[in-house]
FILOBA-909665 format. One line per 10 residues: number of its first residue (from 1); for each residue x, y, z of C-alpha. Coordinates in Angstrom, 2 decimals, padded with zeros to 5 digits. Layout:
% residues N
NUM) X Y Z ~ ... .
//
This chain:
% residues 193
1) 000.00 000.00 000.00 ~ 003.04 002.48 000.92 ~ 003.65 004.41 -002.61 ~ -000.38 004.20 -003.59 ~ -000.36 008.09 -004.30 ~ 002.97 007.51 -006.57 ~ 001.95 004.77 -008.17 ~ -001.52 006.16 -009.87 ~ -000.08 009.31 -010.39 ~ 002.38 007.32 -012.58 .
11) 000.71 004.19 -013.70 ~ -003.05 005.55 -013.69 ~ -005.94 003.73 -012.29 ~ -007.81 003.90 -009.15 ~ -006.47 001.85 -005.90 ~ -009.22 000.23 -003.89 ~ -007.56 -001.20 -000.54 ~ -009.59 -002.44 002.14 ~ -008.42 -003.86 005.61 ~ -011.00 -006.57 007.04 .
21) -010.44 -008.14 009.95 ~ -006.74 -009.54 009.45 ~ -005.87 -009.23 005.96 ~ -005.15 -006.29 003.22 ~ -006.23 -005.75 -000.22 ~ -006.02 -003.97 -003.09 ~ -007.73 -004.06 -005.76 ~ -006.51 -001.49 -008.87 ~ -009.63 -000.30 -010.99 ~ -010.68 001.65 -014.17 .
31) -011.41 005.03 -014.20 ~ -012.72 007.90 -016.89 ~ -010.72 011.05 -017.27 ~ -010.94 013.51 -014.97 ~ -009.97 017.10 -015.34 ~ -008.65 018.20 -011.96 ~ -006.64 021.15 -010.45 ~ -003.77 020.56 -008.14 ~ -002.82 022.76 -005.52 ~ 000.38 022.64 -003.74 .
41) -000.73 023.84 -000.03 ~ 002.98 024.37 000.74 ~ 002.22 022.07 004.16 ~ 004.29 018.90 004.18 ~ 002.19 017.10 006.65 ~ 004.69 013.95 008.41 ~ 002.55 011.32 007.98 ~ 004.45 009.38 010.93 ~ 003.35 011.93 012.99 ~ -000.79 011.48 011.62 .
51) -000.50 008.31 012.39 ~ 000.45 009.19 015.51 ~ -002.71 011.63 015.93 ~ -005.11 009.15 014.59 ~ -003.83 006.96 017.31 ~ -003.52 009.03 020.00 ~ -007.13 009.85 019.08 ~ -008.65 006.25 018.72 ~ -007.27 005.49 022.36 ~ -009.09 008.70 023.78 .
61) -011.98 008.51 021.54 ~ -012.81 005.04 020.29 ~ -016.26 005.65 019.62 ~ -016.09 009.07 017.72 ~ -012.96 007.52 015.87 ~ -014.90 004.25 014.72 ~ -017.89 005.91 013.41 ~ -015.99 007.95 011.39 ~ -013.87 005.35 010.32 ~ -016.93 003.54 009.16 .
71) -018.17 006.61 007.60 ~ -015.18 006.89 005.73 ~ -015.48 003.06 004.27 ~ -018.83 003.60 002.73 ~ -017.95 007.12 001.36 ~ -015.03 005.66 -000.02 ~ -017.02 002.57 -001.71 ~ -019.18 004.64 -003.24 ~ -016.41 006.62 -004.66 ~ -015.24 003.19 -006.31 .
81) -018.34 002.48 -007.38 ~ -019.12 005.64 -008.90 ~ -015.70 005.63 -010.85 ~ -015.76 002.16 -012.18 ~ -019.48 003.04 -013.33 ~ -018.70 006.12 -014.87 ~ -015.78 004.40 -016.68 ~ -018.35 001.70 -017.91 ~ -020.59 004.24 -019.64 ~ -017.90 005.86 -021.19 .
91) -016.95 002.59 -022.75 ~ -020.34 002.61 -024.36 ~ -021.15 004.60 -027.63 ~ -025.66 004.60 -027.39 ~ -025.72 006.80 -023.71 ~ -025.40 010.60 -023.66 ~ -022.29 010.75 -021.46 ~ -022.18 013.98 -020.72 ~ -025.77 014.01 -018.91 ~ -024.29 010.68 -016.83 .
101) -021.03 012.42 -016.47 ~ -022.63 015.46 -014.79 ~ -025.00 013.27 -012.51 ~ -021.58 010.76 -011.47 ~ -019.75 013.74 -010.90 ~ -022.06 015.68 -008.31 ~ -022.12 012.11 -006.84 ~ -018.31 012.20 -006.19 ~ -018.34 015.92 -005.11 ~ -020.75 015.44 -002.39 .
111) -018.65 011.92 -001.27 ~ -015.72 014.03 -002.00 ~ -017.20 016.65 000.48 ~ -017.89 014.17 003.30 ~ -014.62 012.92 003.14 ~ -013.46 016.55 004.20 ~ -015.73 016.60 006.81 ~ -014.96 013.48 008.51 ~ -011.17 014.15 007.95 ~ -011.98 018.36 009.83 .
121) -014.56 016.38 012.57 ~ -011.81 014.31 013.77 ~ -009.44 017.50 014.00 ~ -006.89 016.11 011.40 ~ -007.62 018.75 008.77 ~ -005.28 021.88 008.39 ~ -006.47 025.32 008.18 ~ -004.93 026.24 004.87 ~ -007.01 023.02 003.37 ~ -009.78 023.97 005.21 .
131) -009.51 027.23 003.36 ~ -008.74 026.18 -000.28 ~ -011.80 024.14 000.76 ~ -013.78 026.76 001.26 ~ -012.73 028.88 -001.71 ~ -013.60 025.94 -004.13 ~ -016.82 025.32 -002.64 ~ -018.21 028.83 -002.87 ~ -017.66 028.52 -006.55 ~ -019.09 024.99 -006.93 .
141) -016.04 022.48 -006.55 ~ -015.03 020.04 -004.17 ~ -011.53 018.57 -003.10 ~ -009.66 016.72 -000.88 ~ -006.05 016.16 000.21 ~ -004.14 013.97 -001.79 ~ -001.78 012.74 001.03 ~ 000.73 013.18 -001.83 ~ 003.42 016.59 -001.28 ~ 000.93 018.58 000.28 .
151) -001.17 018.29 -002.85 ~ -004.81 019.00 -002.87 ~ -006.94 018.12 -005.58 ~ -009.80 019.83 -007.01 ~ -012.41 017.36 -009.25 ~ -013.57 020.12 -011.83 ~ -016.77 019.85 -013.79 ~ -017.05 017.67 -017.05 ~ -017.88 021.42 -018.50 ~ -016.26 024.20 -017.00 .
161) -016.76 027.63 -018.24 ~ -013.40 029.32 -018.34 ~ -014.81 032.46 -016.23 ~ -015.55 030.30 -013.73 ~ -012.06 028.32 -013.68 ~ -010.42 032.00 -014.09 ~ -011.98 033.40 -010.79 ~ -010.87 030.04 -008.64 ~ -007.89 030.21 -010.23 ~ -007.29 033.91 -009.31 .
171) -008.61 033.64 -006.28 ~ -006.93 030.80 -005.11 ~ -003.43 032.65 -006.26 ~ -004.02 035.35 -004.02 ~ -004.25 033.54 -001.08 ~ -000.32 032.12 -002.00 ~ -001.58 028.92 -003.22 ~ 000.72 027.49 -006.55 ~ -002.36 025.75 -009.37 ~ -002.06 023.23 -012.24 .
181) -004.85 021.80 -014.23 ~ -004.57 018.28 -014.78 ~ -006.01 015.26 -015.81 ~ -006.41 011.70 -013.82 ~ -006.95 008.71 -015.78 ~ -006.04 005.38 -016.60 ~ -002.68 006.42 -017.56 ~ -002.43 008.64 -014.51 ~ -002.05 012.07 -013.71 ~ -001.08 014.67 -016.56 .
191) -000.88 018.27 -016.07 ~ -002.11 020.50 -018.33 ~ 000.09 022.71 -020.16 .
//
């Protein structure tokens, strides 16, 4: 599992891992292209020491910890399951993907968006995510830490009117942050030029 975030951003594909009981798996899927923006936070989190937190926290608060957790396992299914589906459909020629496209994709923003939340409920969230967070979302976009550099990532819109991308963009430079648009798909992650 160590080297997941390297791996599709080289390789492509989704990684579904899953922990039950006393084994590990992973399971690499399919997924559609994805036009995304990257942000570089400029916060180089030590995951040693989140692991540490997440710890420390599940000894003093088991019960808010494993709710969450479990929260976090169906939001994260879903995610799977929307990708793989919306990689299906695009596979097909008869179905207006565009219309499914749009419907899969404010699917993942709202799992996308609870992911954030459980991540900010358990206090493990940083305030300059928080804030990118909250820039993106005022003009209609999700994201989520990518656990990768201090990355976050954005999922933009199937159809994105430029005005729209211009203002986050701007916006989001103001407050410091570094951008690149990108794609994520089955060959991985390739920034736009």
């Amino acid at each position: 599992m160590f080297g997941a975030d390297n791996y599709v951003c080289s390789y492509g594909k989704t990684i579904k891992s899953r922990y039950d009981q006393d084994s590990y798996y992973n399971d690499i899927i399919n997924m559609p292209t994805m036009k995304i923006l990257l942000i570089d936070t400029n916060i180089r989190q030590n995951k040693g020491e989140r692991a540490t937190q997440i710890a420390e926290l599940k000894h003093s608060r088991p019960e808010l910890v494993d709710y969450n957790l479990r929260k976090y396992n169906i939001s994260s299914t879903d995610i799977c399951t929307n990708l793989v589906a919306m990689h299906n459909i695009s596979q097909q020629d008869s179905i207006p993907l565009l219309e499914i496209q749009e419907s899969v994709y404010q699917q993942l923003q709202t799992l996308i968006y609870e992911d954030q939340l459980i991540v900010q409920n358990l206090g493990l969230s940083h305030p300059s995510i928080d804030m990118i967070g909250s820039i993106t979302r005022d003009l209609g976009c999700w994201g989520n830490p990518t656990g990768f550099g201090g990355l976050v990532f954005i999922l933009l819109p199937p159809i994105i009117p430029e005005e729209l991308f211009r203002n986050l963009e701007r916006h989001l430079r103001e407050m410091g942050f570094n951008i690149k648009r990108a794609r994520v798909c089955c060959s991985g992650v390739r920034i736009d030029d």
